[in-house]
PyMOL CGO cylinders between C-alpha atoms (Angstrom):
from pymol import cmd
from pymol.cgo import CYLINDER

trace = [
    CYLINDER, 67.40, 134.42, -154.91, 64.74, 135.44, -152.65, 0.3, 1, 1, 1, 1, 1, 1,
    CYLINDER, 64.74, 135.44, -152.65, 61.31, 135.25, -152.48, 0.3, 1, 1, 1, 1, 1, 1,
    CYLINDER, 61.31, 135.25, -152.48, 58.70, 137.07, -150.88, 0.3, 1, 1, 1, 1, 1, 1,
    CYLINDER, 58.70, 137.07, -150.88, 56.05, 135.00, -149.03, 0.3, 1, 1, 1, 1, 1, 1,
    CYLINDER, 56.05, 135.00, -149.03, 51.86, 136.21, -148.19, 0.3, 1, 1, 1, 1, 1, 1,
    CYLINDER, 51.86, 136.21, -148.19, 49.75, 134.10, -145.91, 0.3, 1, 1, 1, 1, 1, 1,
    CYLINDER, 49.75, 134.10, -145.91, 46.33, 135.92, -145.86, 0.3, 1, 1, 1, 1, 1, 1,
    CYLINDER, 46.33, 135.92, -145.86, 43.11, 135.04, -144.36, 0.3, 1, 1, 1, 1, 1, 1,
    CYLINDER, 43.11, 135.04, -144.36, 41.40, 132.67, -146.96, 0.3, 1, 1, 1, 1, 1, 1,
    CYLINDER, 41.40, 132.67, -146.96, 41.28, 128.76, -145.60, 0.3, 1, 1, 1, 1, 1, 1,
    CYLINDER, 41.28, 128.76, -145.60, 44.64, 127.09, -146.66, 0.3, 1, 1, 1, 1, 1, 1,
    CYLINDER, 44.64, 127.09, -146.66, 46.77, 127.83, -144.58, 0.3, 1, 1, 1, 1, 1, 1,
    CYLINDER, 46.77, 127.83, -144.58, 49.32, 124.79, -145.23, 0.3, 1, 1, 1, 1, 1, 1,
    CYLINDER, 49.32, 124.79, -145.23, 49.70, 126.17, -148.65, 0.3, 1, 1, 1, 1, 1, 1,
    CYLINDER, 49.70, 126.17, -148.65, 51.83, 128.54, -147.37, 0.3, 1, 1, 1, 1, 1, 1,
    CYLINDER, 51.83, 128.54, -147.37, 53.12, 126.63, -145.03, 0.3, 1, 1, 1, 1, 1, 1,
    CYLINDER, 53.12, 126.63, -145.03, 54.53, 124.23, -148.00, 0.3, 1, 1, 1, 1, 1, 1,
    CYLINDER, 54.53, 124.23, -148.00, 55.46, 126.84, -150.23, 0.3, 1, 1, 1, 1, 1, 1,
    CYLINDER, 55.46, 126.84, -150.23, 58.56, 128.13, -147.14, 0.3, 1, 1, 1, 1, 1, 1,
    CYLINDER, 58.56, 128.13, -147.14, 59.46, 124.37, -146.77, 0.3, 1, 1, 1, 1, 1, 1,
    CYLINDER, 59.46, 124.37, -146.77, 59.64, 124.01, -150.63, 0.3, 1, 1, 1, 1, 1, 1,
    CYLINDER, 59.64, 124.01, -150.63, 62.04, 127.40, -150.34, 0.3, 1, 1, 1, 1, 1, 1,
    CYLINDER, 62.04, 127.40, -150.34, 63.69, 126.43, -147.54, 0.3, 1, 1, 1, 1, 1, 1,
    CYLINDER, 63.69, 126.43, -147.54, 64.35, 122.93, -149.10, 0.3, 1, 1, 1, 1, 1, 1,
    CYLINDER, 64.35, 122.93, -149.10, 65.56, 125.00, -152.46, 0.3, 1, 1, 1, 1, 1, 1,
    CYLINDER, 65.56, 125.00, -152.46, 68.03, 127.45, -150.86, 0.3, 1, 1, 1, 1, 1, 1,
    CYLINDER, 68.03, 127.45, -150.86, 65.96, 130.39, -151.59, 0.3, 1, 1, 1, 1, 1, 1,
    CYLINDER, 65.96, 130.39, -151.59, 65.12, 133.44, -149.20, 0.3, 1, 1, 1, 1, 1, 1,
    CYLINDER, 65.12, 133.44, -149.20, 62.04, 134.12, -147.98, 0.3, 1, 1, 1, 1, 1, 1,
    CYLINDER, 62.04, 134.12, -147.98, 60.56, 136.77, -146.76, 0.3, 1, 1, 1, 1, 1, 1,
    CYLINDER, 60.56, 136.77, -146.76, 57.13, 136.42, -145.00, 0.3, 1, 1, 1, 1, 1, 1,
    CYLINDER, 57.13, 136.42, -145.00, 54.21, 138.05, -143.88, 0.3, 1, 1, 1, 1, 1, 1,
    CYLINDER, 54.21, 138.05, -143.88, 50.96, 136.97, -142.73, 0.3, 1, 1, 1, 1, 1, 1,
    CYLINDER, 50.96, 136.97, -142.73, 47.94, 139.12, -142.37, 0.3, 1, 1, 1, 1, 1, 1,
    CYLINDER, 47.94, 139.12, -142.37, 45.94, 139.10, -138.73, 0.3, 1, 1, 1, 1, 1, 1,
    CYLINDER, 45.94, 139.10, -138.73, 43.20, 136.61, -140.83, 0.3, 1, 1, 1, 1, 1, 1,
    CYLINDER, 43.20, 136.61, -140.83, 45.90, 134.80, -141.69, 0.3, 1, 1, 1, 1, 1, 1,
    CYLINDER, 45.90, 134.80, -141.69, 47.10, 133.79, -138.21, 0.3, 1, 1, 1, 1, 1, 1,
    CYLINDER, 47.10, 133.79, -138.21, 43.38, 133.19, -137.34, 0.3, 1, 1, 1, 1, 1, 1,
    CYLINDER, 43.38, 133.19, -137.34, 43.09, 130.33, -139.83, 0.3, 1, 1, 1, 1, 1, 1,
    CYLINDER, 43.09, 130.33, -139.83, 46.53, 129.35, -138.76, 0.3, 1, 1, 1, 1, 1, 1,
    CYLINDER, 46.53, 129.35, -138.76, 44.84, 128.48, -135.39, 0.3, 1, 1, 1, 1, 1, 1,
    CYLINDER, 44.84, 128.48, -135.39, 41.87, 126.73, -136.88, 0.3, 1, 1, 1, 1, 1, 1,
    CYLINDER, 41.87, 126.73, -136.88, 43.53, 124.62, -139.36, 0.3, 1, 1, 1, 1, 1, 1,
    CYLINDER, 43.53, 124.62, -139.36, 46.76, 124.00, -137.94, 0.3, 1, 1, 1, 1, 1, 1,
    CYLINDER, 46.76, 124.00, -137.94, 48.83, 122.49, -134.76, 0.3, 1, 1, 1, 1, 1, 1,
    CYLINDER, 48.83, 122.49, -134.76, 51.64, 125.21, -135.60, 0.3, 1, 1, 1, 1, 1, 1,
    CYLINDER, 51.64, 125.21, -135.60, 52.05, 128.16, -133.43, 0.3, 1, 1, 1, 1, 1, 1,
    CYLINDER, 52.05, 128.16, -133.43, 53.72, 131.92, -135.30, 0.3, 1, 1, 1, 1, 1, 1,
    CYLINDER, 53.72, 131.92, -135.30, 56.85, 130.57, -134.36, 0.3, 1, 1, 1, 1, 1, 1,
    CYLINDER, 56.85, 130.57, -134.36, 56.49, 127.80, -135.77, 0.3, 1, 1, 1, 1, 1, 1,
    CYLINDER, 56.49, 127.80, -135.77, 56.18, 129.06, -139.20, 0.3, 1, 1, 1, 1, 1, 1,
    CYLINDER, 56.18, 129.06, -139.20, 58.19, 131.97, -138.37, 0.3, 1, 1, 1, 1, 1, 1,
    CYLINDER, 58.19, 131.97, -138.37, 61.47, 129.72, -138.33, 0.3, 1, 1, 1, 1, 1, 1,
    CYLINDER, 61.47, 129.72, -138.33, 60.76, 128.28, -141.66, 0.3, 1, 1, 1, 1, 1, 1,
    CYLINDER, 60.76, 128.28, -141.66, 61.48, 131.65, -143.07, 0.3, 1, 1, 1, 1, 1, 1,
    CYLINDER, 61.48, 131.65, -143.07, 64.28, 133.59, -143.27, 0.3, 1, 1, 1, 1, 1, 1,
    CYLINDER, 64.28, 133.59, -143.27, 62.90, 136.75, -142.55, 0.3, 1, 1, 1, 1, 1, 1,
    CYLINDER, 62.90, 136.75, -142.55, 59.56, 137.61, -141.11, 0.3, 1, 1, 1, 1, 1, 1,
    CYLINDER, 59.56, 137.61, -141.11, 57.87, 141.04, -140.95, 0.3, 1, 1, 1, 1, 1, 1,
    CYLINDER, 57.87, 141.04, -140.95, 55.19, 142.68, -139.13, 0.3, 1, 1, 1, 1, 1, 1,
    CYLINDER, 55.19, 142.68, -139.13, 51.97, 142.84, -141.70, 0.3, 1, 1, 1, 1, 1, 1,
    CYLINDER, 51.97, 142.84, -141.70, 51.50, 146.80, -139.61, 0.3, 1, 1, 1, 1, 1, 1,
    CYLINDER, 51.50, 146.80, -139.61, 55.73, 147.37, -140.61, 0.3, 1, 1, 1, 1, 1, 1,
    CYLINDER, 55.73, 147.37, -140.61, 54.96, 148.89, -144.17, 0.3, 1, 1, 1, 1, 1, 1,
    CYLINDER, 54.96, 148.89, -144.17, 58.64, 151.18, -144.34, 0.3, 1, 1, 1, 1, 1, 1,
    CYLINDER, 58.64, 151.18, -144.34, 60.26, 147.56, -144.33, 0.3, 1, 1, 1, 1, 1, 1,
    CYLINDER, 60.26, 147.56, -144.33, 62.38, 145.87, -147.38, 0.3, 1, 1, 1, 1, 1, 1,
    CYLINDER, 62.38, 145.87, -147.38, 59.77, 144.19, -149.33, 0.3, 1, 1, 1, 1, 1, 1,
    CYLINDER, 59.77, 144.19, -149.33, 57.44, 147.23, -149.21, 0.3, 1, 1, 1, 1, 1, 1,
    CYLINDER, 57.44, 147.23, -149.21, 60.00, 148.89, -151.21, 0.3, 1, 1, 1, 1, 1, 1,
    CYLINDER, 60.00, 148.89, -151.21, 60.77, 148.70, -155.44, 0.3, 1, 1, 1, 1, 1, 1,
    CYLINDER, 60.77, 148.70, -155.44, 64.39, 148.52, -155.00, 0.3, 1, 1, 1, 1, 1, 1,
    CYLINDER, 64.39, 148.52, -155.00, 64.43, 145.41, -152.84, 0.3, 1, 1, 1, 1, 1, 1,
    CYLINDER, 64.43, 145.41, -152.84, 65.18, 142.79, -155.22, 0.3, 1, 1, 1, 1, 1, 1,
    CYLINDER, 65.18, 142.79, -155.22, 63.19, 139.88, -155.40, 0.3, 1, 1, 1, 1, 1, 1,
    CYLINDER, 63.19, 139.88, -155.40, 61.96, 137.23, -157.66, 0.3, 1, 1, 1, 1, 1, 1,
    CYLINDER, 61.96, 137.23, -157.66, 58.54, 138.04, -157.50, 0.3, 1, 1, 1, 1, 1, 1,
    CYLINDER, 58.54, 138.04, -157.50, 55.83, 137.33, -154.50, 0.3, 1, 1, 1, 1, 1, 1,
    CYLINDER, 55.83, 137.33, -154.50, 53.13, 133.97, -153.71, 0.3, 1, 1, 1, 1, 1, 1,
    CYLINDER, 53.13, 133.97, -153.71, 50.21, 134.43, -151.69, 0.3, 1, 1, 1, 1, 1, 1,
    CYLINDER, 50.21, 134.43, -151.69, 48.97, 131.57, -150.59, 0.3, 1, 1, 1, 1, 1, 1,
    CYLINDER, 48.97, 131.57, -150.59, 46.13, 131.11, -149.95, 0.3, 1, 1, 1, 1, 1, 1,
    CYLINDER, 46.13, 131.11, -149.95, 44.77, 134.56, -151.34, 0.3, 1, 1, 1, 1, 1, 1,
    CYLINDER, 44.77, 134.56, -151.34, 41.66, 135.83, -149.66, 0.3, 1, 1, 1, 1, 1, 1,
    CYLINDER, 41.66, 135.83, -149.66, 38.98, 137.56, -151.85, 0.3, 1, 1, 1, 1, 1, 1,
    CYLINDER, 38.98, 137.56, -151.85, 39.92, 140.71, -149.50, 0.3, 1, 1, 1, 1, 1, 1,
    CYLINDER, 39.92, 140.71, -149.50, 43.40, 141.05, -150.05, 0.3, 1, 1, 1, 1, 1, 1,
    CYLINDER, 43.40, 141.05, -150.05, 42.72, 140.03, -154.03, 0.3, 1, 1, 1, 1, 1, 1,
    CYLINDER, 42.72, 140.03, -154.03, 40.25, 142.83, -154.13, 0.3, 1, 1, 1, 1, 1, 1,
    CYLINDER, 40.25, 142.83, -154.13, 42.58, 145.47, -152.27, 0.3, 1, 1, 1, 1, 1, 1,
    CYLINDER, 42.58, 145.47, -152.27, 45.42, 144.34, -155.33, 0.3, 1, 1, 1, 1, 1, 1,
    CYLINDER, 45.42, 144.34, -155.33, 43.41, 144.70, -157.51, 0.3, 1, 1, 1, 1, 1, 1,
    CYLINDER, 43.41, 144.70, -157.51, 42.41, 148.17, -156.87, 0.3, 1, 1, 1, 1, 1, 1,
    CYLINDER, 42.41, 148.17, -156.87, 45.87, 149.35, -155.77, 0.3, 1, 1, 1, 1, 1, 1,
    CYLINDER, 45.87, 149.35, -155.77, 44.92, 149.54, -152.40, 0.3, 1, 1, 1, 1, 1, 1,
    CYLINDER, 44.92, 149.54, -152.40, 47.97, 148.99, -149.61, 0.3, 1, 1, 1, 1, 1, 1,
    CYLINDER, 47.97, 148.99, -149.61, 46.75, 149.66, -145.82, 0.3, 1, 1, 1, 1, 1, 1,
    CYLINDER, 46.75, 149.66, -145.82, 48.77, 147.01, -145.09, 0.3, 1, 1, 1, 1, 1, 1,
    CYLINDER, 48.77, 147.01, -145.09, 52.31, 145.09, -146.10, 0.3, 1, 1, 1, 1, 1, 1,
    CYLINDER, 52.31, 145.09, -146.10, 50.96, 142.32, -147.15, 0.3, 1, 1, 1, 1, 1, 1,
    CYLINDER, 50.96, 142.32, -147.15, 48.99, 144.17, -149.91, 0.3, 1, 1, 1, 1, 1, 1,
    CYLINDER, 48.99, 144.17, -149.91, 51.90, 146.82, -149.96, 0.3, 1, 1, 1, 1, 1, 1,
    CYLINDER, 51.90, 146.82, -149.96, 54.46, 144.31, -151.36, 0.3, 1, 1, 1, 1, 1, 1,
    CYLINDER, 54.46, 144.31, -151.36, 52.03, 142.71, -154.04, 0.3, 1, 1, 1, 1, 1, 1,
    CYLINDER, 52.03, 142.71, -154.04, 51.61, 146.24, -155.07, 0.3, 1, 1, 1, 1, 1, 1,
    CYLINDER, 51.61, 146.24, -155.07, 55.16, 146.54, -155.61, 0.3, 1, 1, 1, 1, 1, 1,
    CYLINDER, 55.16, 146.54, -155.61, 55.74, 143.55, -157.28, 0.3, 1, 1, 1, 1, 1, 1,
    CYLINDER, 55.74, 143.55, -157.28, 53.39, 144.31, -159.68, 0.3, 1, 1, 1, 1, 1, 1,
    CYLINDER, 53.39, 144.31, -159.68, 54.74, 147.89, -160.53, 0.3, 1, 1, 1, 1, 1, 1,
    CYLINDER, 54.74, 147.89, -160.53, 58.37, 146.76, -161.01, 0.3, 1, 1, 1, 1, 1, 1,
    CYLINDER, 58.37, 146.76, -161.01, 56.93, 144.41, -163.40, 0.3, 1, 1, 1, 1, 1, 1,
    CYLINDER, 56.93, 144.41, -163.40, 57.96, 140.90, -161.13, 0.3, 1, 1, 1, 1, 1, 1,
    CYLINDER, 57.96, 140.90, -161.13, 55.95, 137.97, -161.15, 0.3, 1, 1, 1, 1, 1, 1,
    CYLINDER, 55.95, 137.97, -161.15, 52.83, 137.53, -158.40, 0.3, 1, 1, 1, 1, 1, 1,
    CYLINDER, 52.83, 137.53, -158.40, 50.98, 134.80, -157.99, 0.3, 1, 1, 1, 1, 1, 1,
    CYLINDER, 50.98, 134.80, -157.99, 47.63, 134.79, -156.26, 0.3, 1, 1, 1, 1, 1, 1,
    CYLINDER, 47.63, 134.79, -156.26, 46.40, 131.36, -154.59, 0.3, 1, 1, 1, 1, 1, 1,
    CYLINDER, 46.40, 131.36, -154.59, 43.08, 132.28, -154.62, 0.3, 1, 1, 1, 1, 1, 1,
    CYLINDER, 43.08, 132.28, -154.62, 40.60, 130.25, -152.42, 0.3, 1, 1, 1, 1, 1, 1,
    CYLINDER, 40.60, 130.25, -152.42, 36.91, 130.99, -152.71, 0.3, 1, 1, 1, 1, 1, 1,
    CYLINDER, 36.91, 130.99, -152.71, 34.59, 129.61, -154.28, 0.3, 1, 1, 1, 1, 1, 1,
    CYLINDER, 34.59, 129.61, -154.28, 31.37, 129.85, -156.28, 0.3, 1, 1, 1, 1, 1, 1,
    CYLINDER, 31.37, 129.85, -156.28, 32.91, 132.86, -157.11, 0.3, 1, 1, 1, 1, 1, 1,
    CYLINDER, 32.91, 132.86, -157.11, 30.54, 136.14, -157.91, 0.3, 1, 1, 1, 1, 1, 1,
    CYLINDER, 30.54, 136.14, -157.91, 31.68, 139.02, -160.67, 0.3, 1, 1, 1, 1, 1, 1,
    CYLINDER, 31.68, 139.02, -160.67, 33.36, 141.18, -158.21, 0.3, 1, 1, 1, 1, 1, 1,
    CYLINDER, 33.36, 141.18, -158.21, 35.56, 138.04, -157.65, 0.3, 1, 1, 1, 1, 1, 1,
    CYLINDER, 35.56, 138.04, -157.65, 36.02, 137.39, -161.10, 0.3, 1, 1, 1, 1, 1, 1,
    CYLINDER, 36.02, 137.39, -161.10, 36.41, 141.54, -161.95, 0.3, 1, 1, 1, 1, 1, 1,
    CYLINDER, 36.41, 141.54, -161.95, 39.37, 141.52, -159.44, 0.3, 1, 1, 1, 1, 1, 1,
    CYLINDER, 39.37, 141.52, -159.44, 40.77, 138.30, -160.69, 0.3, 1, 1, 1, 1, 1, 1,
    CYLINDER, 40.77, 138.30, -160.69, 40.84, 140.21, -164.27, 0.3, 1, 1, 1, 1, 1, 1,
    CYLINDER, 40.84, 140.21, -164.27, 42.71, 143.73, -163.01, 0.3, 1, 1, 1, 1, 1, 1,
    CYLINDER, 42.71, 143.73, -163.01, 45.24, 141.36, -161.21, 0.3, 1, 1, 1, 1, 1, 1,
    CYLINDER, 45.24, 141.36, -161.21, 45.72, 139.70, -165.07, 0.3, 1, 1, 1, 1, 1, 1,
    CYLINDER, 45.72, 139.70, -165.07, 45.83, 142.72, -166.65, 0.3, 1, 1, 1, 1, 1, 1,
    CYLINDER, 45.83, 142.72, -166.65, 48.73, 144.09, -164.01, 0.3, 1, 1, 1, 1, 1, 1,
    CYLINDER, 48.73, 144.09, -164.01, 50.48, 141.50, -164.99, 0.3, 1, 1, 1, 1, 1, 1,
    CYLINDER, 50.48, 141.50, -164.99, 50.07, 139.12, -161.17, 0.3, 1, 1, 1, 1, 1, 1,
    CYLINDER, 50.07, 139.12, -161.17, 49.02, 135.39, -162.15, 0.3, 1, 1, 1, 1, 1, 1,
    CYLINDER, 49.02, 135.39, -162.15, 45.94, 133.85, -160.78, 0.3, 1, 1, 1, 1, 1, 1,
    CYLINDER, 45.94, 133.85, -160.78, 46.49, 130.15, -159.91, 0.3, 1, 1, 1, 1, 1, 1,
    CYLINDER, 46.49, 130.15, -159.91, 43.53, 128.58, -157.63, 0.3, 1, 1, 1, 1, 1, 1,
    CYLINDER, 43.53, 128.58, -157.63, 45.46, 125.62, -156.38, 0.3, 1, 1, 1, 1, 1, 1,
    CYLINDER, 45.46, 125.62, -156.38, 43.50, 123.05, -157.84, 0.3, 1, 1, 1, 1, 1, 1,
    CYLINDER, 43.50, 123.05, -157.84, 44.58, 119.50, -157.46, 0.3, 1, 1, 1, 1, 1, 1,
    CYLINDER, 44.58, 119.50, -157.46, 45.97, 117.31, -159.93, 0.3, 1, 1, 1, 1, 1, 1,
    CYLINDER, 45.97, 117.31, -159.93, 44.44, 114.17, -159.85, 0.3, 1, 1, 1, 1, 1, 1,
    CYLINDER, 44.44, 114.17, -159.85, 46.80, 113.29, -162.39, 0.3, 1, 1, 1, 1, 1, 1,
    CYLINDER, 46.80, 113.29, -162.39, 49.12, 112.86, -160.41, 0.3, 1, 1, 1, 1, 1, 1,
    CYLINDER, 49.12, 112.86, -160.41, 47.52, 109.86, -158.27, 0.3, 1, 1, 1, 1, 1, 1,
    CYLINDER, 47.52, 109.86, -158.27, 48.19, 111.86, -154.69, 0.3, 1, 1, 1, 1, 1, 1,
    CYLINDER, 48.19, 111.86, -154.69, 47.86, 109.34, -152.06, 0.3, 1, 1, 1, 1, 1, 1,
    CYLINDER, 47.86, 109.34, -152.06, 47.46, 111.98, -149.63, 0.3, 1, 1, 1, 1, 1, 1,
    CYLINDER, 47.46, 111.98, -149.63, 46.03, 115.37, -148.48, 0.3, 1, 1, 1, 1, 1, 1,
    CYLINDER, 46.03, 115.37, -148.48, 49.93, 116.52, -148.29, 0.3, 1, 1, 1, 1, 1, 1,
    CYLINDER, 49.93, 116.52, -148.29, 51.14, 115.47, -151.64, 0.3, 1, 1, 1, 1, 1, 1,
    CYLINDER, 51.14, 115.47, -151.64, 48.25, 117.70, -153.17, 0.3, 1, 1, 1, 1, 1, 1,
    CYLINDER, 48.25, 117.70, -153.17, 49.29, 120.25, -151.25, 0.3, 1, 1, 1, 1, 1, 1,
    CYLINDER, 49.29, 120.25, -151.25, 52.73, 120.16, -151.88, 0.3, 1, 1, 1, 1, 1, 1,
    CYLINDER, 52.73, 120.16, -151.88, 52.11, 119.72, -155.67, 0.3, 1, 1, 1, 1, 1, 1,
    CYLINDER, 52.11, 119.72, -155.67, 49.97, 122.77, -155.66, 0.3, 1, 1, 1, 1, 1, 1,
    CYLINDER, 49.97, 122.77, -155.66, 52.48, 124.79, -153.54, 0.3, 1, 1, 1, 1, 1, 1,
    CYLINDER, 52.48, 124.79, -153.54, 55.60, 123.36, -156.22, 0.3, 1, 1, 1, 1, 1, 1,
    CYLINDER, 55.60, 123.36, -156.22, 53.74, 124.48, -159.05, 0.3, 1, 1, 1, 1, 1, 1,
    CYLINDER, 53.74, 124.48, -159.05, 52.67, 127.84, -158.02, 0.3, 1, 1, 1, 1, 1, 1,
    CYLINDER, 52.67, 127.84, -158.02, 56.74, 127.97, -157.57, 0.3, 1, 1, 1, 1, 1, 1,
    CYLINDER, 56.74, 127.97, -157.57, 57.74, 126.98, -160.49, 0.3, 1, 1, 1, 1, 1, 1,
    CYLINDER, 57.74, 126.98, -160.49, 55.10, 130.17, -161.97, 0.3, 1, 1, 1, 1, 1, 1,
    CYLINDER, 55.10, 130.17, -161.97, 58.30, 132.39, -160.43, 0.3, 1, 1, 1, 1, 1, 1,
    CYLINDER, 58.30, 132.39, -160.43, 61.26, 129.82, -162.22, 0.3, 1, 1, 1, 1, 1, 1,
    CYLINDER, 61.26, 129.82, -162.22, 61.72, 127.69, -158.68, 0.3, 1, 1, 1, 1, 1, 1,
    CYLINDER, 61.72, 127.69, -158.68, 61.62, 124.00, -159.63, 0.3, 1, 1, 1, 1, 1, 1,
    CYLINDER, 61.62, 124.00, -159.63, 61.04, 122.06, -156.81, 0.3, 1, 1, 1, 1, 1, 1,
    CYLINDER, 61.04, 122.06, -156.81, 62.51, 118.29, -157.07, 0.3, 1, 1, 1, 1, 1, 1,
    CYLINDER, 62.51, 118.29, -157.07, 60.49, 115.68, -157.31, 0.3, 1, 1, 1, 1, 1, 1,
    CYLINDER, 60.49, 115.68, -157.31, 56.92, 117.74, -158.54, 0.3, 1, 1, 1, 1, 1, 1,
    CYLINDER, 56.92, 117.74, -158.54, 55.43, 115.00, -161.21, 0.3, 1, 1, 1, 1, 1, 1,
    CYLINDER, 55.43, 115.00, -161.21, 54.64, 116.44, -164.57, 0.3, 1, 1, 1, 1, 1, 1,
    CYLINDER, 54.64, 116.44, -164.57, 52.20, 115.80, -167.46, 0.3, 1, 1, 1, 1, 1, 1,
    CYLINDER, 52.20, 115.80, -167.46, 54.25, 114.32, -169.98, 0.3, 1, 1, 1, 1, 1, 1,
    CYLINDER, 54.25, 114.32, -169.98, 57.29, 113.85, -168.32, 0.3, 1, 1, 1, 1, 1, 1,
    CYLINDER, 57.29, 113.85, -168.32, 56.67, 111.79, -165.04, 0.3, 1, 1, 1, 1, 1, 1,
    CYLINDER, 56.67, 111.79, -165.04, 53.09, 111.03, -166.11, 0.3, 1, 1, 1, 1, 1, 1,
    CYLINDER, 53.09, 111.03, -166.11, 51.38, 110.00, -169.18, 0.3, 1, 1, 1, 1, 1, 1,
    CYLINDER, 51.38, 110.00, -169.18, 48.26, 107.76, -169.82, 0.3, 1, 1, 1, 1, 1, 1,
    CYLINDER, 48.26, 107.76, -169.82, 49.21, 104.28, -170.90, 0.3, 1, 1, 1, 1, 1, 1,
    CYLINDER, 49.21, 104.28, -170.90, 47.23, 102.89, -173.55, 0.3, 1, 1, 1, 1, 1, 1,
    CYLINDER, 47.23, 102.89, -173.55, 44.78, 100.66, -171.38, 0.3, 1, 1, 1, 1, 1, 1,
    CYLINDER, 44.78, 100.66, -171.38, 43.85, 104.28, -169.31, 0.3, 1, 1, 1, 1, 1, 1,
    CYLINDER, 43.85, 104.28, -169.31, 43.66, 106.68, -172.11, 0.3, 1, 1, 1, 1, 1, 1,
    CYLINDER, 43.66, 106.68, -172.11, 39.46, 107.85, -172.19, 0.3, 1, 1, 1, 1, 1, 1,
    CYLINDER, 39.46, 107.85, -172.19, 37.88, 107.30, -175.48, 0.3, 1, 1, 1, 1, 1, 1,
]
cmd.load_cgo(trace, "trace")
């Protein structure tokens, strides 16, 4: 089982973060890369340093080293997160365009037909946004803005995270323990329900 792992440059960076401890905590693979933006917002929005996140995956690659495994169709994988997803890299996706791995290996997973989901941050979002958003759909990638669920009663800025992270998983069939769900782990008692 492996899983390959995008941080790019869009403000989030602990949703990436999250989604290689959820792997890590699953006993799947990663593979990582993080564009230059990326690392940038790691510095602004984070105590971590590259090696930091580096050792919560199992392998890491240079976002410049596109002959590597994951830029290549007959590297098996499960499919591919990004998260967060900058409008930039969305766009290049989008349009097929790969000047780097990151955008490479979405490429790929999209023509071998494997799932990839986009955590898209932006927002109010414009029609070239919404455009790209709607190629990525039609190639078959997932869009999933990781929106909190307030259903859930998070009692902290790190259980929405990891919520959004575990869901955006389970999009690519890894169910993280523990992630509450509608229905299951949550319902509206009768004294709550909105009339």
């Amino acid at each position: 089982m492996r899983v390959v792992v995008g941080i790019s440059g869009a403000s989030g960076f602990r949703y990436g973060v999250e989604v290689l401890r959820l792997l890590r905590q699953m006993h799947v693979e990663s593979h990582l890369v993080i564009s230059a933006a990326g690392h940038i917002n790691r510095e602004h929005e984070t105590p971590l340093s590259e090696e930091d996140v580096n050792a919560l995956a199992d392998v890491v690659y240079s976002n410049t080293d596109i002959g590597c495994a994951i830029a290549s169709g007959s590297f098996q994988t499960m499919g591919m997160i990004i998260a967060p997803c900058s409008m930039h890299s969305l766009a290049a996706i989008a349009n097929g365009i790969t000047p780097n791995l990151l955008t490479r290996a979405a490429d790929v997973i999209l023509k071998e037909r494997r799932k990839l989901v986009l955590m898209v941050r932006e927002t109010p979002l414009h029609m070239g946004h919404i455009r790209n958003m709607l190629h990525v759909t039609e190639a078959g990638g997932i869009i999933f803005p990781p929106v909190p669920a307030l259903y859930a009663k998070p009692q902290s800025v790190d259980e929405i995270i990891r919520h959004s992270a575990a869901r955006a998983l389970s999009l690519l069939n890894v169910e993280c323990e523990g992630m509450p769900r509608w229905g299951k782990d949550i319902s509206l008692s009768q004294k709550d329900k909105i009339i």
